[in-house]
C-alpha positions in Angstrom: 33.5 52.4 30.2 35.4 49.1 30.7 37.4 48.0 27.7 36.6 44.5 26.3 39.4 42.4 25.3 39.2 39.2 22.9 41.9 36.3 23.6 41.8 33.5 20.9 43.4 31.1 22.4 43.7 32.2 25.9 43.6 29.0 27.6 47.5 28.4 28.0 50.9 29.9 27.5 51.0 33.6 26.2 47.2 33.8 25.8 46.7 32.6 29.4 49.2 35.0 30.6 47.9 38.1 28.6 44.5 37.3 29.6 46.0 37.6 33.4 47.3 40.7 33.2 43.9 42.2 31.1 41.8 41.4 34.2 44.3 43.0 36.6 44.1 45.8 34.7 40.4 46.1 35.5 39.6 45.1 31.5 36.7 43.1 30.7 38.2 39.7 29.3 36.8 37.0 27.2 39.0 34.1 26.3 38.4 31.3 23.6 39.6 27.5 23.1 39.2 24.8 21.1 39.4 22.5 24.5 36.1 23.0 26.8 38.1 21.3 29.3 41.3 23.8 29.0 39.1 26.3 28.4 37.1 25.6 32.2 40.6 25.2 33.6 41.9 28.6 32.4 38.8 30.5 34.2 39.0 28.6 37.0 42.4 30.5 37.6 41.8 33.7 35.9 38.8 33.9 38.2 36.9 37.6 36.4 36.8 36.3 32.8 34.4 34.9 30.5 34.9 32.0 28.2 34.0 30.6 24.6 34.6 27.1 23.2 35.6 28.4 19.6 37.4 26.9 17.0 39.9 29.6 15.3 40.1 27.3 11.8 36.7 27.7 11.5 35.2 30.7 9.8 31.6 30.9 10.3 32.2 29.6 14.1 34.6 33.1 14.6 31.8 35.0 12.8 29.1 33.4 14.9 31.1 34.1 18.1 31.8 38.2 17.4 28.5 38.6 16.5 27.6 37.9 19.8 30.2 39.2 22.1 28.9 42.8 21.4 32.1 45.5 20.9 35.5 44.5 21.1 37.7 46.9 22.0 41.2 44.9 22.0 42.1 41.9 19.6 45.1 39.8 20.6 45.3 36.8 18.6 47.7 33.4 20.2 46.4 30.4 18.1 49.8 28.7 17.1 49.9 25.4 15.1 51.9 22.2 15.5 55.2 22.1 17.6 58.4 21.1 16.4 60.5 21.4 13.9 61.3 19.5 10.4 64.3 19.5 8.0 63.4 20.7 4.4 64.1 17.8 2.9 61.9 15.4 5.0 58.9 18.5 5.0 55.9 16.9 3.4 53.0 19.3 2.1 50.8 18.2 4.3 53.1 19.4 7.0 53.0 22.7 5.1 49.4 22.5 4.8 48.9 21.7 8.3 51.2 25.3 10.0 48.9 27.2 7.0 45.5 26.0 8.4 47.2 26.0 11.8 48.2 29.3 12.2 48.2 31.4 9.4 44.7 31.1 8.5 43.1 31.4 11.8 44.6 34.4 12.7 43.9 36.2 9.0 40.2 34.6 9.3 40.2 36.5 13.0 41.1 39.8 11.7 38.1 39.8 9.2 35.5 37.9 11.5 36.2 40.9 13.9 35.9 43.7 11.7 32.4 44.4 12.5 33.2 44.7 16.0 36.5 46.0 16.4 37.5 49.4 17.2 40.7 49.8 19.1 43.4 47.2 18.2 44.3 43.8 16.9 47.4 42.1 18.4 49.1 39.1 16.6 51.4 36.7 18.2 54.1 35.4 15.6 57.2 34.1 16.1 61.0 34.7 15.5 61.2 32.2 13.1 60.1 34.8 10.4 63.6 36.4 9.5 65.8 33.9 11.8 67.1 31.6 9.2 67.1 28.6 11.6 67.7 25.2 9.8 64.6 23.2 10.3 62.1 26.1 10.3 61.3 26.8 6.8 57.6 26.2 7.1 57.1 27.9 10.5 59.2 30.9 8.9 56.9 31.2 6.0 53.6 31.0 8.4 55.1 33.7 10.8 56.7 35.8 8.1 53.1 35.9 6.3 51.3 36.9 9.6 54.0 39.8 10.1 53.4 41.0 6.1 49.9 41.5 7.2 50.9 44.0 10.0 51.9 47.0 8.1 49.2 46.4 5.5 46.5 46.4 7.8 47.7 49.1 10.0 46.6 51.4 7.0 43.7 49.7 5.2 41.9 49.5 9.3 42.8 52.6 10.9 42.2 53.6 12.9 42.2 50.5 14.0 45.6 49.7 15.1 47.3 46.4 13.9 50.8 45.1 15.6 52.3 42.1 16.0 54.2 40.7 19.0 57.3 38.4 17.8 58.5 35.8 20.5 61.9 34.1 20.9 62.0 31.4 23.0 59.4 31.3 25.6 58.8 28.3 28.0 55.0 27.5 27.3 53.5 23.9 26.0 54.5 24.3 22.7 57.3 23.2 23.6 56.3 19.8 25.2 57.1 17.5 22.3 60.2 17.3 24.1 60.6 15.2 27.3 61.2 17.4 30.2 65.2 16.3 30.3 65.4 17.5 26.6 63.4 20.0 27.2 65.6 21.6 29.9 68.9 20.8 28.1 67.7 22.7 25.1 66.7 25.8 26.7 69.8 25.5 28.8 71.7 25.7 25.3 69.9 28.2 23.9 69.7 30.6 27.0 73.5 30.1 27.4 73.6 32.0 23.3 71.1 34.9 24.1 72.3 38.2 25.6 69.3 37.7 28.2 71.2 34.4 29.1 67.8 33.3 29.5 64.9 32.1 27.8 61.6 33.9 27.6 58.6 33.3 29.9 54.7 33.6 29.1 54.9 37.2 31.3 57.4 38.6 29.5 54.9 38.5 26.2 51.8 39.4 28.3 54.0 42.7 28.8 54.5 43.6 25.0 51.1 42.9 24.2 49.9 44.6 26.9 52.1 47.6 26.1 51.3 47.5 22.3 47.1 47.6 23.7 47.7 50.6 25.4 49.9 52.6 23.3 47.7 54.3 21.1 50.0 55.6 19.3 52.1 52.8 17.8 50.6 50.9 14.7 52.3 48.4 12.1 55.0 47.3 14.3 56.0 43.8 14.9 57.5 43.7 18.4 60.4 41.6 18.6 60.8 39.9 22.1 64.0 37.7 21.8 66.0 38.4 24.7 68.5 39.5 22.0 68.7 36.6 19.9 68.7 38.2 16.7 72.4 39.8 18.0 73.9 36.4 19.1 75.5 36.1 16.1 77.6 39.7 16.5 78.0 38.7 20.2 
């Protein structure tokens, strides 16, 4: 039978693109966004996918929606909070509160709203933040590195579900439009020129680990890093 795959958040970016290379692969897709508008733009391109306005942050909504979408064979969560990033000491806890209820909880509130339902893998999309020790990142650190902690622990209390996570350097995708498109370019620029990849990361190049941590079925409570190296720039 054809496996059913769950995007949250599959409207742009890394969703958009993992949801792209589930239908190719002959899956049955089903993609959520907030955004109906986003959300009828995304399977306009995808063409054979289905679609669900569905708020992540919102509990019942998530338990309301897997109650009806029937078996779900593959989990990949891509809800990300608020771009940008703050200085310590101008972080206000509202900020904080804001990449919690962002990010952290709606991918912890996925994971349980899906339980019922779920019965091959769930998929997480964090970030390399957690474990980077970039100035300016301490909340998105502490939302990331809180996703990952969940990985290992889940990979044991769901099996045999499996439970992975999928860690992203820097990838060209909206999140990154707080910056005008000038600063935009000039930062990736700099930051490509201090990766071993000597580039930075596209939307397909996370669509492939997600896609390969789906089908492995025998790889549990990893968190994939996909940095183009940038953990080793500093031994470079």
């Amino acid at each position: 039978m054809t496996e059913r795959v769950v995007i949250l958040g599959g409207t742009s970016g890394i969703g958009l693109a993992t949801a792209h290379r589930m239908v190719d692969s002959g899956r049955e897709v089903i993609v959520t966004g907030r955004d109906a508008g986003k959300l009828d733009a995304a399977l306009a391109k995808l063409g054979d996918a289905r679609g669900e306005v569905v708020d992540a942050r919102d509990y019942e909504a998530l338990q309301a929606f897997f109650a009806s979408s029937g078996p779900v064979d593959h989990l990949v969560v891509t809800v990300t909070g608020a771009p940008g990033t703050t200085a310590f000491a101008d972080l206000t806890m509202d900020g904080v509160r804001e990449g919690v209820e962002g990010k952290l909880v709606p991918h912890t509130a996925a994971a349980r709203a899906a339980l019922p339902v779920l019965r091959g893998s769930l998929t997480f999309v964090t970030a390399a933040s957690a474990g980077a020790a970039m100035p300016g990142t301490a909340a998105l650190a502490a939302v990331n590195g809180g996703i990952e902690a969940m990985v290992p622990v889940l990979a044991v209390e769901l099996a045999p579900v499996r439970v992975n996570a999928v860690s992203p350097g820097v990838i060209d995708t909206p999140w990154w439009d707080f910056l005008d498109a000038d600063t935009k370019a000039a930062t990736f620029e700099a930051m490509a020129a201090g990766l071993p990849a000597r580039r930075v990361g596209t939307p397909d190049d996370i669509a492939a680990a997600i896609a390969f941590l789906t089908d492995n079925t025998y790889t549990t409570g990893v968190v994939l890093r996909v940095d183009g190296g940038a953990r080793l720039a500093s031994a470079a």
